[in-house]
Backbone as a printed PyTorch tensor [residue, N CA C, xyz], in Angstrom:
tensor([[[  0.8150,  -1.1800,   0.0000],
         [  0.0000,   0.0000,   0.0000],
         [  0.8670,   1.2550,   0.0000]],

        [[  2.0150,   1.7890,   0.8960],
         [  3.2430,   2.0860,   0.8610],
         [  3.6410,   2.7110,  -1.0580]],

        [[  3.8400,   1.2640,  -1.5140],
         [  4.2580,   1.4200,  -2.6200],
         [  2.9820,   2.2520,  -4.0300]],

        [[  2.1660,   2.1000,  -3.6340],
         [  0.9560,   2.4980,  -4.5630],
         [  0.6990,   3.6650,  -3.8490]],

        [[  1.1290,   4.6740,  -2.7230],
         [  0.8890,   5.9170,  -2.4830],
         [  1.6050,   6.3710,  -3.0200]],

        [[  2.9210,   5.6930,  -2.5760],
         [  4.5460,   6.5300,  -3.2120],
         [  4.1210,   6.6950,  -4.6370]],

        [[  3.6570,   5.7740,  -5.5060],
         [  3.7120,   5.6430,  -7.3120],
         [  2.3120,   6.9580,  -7.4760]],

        [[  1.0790,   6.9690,  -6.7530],
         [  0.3370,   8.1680,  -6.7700],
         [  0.9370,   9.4400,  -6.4970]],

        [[  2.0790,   9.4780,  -5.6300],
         [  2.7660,  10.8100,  -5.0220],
         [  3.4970,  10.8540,  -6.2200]],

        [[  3.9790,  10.4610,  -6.7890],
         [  5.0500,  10.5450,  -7.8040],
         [  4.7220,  10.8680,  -9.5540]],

        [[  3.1790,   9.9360,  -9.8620],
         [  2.6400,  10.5660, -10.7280],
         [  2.1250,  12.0840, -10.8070]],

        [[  1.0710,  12.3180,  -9.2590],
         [  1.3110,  13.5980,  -9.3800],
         [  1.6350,  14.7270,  -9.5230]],

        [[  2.7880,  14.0780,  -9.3540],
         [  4.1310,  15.3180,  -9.8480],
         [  4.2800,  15.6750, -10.4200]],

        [[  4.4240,  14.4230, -11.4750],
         [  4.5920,  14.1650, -12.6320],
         [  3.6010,  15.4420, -13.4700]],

        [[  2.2160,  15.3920, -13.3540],
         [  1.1160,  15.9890, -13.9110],
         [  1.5090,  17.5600, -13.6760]],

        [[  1.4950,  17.7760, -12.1860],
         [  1.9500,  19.3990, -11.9280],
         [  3.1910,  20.0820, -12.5690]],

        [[  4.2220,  19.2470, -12.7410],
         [  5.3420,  19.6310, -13.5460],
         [  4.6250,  19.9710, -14.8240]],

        [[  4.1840,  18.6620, -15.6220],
         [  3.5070,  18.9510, -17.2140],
         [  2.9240,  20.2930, -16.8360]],

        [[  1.7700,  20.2560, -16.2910],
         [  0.8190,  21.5720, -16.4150],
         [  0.9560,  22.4450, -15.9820]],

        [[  2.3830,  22.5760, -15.2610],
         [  3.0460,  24.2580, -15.1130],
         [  3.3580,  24.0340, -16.9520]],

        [[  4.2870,  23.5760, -17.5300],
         [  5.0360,  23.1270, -18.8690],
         [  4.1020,  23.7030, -19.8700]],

        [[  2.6570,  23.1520, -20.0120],
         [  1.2710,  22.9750, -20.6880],
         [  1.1790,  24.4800, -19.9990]],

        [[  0.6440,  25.3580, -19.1440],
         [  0.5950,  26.6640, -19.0390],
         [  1.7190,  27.8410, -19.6880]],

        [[  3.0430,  26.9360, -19.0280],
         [  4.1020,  28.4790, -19.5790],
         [  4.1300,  28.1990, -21.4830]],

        [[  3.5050,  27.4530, -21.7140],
         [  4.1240,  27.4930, -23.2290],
         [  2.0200,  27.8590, -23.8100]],

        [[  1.4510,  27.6580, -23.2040],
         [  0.1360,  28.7180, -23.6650],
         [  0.8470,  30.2450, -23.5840]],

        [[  1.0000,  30.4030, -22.5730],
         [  1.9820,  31.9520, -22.1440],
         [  2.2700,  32.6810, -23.6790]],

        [[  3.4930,  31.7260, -23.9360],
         [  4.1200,  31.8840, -24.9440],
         [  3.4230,  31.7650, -26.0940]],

        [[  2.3840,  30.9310, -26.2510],
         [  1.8740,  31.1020, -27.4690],
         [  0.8180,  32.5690, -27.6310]],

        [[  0.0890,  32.9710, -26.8240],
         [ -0.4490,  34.2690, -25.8780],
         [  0.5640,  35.2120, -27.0020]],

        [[  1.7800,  35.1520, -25.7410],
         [  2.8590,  36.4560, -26.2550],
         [  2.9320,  36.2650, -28.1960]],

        [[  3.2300,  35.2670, -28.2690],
         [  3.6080,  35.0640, -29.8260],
         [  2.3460,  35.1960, -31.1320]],

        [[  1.4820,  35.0840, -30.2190],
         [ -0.2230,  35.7480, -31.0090],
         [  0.1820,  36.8790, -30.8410]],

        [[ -0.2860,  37.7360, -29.8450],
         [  0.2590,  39.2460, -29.4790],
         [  0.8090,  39.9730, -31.1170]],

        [[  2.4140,  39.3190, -30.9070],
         [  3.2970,  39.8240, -31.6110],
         [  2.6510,  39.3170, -32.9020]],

        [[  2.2840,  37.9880, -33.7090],
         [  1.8180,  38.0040, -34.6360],
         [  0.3820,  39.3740, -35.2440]],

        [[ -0.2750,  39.7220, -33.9800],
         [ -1.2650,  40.4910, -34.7860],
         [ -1.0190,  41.8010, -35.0290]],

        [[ -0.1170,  41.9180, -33.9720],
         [  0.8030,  43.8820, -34.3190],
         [  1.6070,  43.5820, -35.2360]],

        [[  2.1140,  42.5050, -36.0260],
         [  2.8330,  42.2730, -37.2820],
         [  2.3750,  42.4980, -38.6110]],

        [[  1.1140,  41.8010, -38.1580],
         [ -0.0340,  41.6460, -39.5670],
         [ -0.6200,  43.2400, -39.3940]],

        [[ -1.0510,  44.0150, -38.1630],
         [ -1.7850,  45.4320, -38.3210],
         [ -0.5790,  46.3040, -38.7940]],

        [[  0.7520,  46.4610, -38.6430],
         [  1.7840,  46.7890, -39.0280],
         [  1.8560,  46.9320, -40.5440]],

        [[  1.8070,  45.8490, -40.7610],
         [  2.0220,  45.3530, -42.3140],
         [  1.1710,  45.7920, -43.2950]],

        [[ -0.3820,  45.8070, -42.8500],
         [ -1.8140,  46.0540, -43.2430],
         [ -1.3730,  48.0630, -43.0500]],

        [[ -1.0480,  48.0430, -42.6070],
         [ -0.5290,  49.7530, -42.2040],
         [  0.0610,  50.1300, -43.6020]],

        [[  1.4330,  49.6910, -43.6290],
         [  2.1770,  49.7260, -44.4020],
         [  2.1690,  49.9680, -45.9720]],

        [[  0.7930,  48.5300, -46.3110],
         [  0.3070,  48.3590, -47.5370],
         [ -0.4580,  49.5070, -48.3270]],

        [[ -1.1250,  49.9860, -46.7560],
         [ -2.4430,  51.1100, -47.2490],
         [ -1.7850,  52.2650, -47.6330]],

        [[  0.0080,  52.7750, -46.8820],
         [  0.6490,  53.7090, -47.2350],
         [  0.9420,  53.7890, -48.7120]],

        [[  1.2700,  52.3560, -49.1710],
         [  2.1800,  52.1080, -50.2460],
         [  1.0250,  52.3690, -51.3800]],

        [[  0.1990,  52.3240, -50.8350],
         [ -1.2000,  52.1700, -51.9480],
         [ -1.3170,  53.3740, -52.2680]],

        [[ -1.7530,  54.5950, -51.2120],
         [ -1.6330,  55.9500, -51.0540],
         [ -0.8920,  56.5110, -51.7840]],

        [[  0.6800,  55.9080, -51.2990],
         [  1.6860,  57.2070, -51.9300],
         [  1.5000,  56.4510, -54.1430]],

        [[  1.3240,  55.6190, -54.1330],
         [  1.4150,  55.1690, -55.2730],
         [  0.1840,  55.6390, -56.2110]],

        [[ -0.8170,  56.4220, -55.5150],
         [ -1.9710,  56.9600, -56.3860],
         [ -2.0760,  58.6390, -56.2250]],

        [[ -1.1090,  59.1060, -54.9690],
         [ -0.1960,  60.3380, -55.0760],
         [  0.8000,  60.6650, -56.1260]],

        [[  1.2190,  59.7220, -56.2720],
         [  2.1190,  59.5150, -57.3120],
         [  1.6050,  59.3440, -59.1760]],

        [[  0.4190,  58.5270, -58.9960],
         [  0.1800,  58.3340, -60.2350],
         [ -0.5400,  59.7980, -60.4590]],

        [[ -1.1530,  60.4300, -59.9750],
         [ -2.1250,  61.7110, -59.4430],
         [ -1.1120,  63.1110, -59.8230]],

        [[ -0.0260,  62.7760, -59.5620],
         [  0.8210,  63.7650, -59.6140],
         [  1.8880,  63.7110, -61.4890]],

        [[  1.9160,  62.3950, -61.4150],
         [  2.7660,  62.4340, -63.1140],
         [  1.2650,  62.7530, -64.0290]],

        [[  0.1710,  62.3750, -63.8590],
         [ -0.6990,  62.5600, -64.4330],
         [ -0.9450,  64.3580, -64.7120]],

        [[ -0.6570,  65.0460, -63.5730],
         [ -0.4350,  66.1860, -63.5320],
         [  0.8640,  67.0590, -64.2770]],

        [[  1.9440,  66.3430, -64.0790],
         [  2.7270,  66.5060, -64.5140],
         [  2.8230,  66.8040, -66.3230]],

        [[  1.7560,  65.4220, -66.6790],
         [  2.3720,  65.4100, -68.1720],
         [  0.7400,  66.6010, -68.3030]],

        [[  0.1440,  66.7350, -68.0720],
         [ -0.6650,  68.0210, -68.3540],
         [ -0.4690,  69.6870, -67.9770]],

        [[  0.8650,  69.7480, -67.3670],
         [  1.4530,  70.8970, -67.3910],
         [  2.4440,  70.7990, -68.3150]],

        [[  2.9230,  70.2620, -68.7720],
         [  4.0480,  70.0410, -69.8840],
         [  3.5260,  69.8030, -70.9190]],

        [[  2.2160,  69.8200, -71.2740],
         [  1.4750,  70.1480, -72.3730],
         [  0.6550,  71.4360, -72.6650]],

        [[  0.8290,  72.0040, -71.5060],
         [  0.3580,  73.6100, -71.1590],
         [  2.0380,  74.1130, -71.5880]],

        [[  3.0780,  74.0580, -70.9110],
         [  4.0370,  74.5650, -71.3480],
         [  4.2340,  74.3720, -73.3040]],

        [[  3.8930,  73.6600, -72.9220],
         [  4.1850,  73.5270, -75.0240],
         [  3.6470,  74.1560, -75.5100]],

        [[  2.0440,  74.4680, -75.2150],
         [  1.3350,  74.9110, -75.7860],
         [  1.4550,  76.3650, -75.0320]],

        [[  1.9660,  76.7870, -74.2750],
         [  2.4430,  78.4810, -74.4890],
         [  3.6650,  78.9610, -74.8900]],

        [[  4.5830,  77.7490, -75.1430],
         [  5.7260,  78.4220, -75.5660],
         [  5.6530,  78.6510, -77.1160]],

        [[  4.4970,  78.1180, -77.9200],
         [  4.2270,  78.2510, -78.8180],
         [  3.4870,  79.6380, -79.5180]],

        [[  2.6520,  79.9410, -77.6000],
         [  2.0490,  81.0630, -78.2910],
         [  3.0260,  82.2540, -77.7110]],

        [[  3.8770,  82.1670, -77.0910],
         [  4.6750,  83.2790, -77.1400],
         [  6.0090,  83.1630, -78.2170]],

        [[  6.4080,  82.1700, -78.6680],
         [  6.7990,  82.3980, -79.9630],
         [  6.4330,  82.8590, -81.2460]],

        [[  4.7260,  82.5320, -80.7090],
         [  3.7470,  83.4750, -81.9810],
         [  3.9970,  85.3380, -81.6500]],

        [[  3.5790,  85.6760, -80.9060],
         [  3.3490,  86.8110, -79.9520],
         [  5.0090,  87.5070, -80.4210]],

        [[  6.0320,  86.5500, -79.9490],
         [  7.4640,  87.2950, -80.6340],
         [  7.3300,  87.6370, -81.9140]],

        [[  6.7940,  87.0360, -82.7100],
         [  6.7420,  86.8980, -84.1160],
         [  6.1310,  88.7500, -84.4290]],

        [[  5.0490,  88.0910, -84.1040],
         [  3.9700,  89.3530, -84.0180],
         [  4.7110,  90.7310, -83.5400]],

        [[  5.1000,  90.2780, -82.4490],
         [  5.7630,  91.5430, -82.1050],
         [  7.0180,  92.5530, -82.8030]],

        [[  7.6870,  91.7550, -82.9580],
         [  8.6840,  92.1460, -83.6920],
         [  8.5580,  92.6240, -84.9560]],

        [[  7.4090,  92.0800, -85.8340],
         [  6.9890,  92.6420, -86.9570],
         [  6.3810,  93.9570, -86.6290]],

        [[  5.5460,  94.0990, -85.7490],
         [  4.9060,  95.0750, -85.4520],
         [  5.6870,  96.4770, -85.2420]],

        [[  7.3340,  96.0740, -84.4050],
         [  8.3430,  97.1990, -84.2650],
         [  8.7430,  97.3410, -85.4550]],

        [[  9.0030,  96.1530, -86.4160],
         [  9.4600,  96.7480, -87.7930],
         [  8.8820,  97.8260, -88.1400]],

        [[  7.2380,  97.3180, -88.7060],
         [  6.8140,  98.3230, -88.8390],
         [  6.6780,  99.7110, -88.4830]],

        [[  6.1820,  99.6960, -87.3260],
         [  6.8280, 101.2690, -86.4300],
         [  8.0180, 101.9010, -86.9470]],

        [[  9.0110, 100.6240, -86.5460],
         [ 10.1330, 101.2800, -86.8700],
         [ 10.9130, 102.4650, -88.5470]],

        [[  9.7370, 101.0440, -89.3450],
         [  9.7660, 101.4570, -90.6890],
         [  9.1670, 102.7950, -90.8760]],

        [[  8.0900, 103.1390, -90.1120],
         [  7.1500, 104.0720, -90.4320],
         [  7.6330, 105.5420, -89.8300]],

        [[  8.3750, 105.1270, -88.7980],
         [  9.0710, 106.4980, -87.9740],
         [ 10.1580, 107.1970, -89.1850]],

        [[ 10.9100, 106.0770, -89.9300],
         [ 11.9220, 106.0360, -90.7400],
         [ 11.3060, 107.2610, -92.0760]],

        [[ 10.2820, 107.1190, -92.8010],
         [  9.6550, 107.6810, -93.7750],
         [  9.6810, 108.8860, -93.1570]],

        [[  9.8550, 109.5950, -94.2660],
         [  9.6550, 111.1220, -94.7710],
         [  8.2180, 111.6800, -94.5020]]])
C-alpha cells in the first residue's frame, strides 16, 4: 500500500510539472499571437501607405504630363506673340523712318 501511495505521489508530480510546462508554453503562445497580430496590423498599415503614396504619385505624373502640355502649348504662343511683335516694331520702326 506504501508502494501504490509513493507511485500516486510521484505521478502527481509528474502531472503538476507537465501543467506548469502545458501553461508556460500557452503563455508563450499568448505572447507570440500578441506579436503576430501587431505584425499583420503593421504590415496592413504599411500596404495602405504604399497604396496611397502610389496613387499620389500616379495623381501627380498625371499632372505633370498636363502641365508640360500647357508649357508647349504656351511656348508656342509666345513664340507666336514674338513673331507678331517684332513685326509690329518693324513696322513702327519702318514708319518712324519715312519722310
Amino acid at each position: 500500500m506504501l508502494k501504490f501511495g509513493l507511485v500516486l505521489v510521484l505521478l502527481s508530480m509528474a502531472s503538476l510539472a507537465q501543467a506548469k510546462d502545458v501553461s508556460a508554453q500557452q503563455v508563450g503562445v499568448e505572447y507570440a499571437r500578441g506579436n503576430l497580430e501587431k505584425a499583420e496590423a503593421e504590415h496592413k498599415d504599411n500596404l495602405q501607405h504604399v497604396s496611397d503614396s502610389e496613387k499620389r504619385l500616379a495623381d501627380a505624373q498625371n499632372q505633370l504630363a498636363l502641365d508640360r502640355q500647357k508649357a508647349v502649348a504656351s511656348k508656342k504662343n509666345l513664340d507666336e506673340a514674338r513673331v507678331k511683335y517684332t513685326r509690329a516694331q518693324e513696322l513702327l520702326d519702318k514708319a518712324w523712318k519715312q519722310p
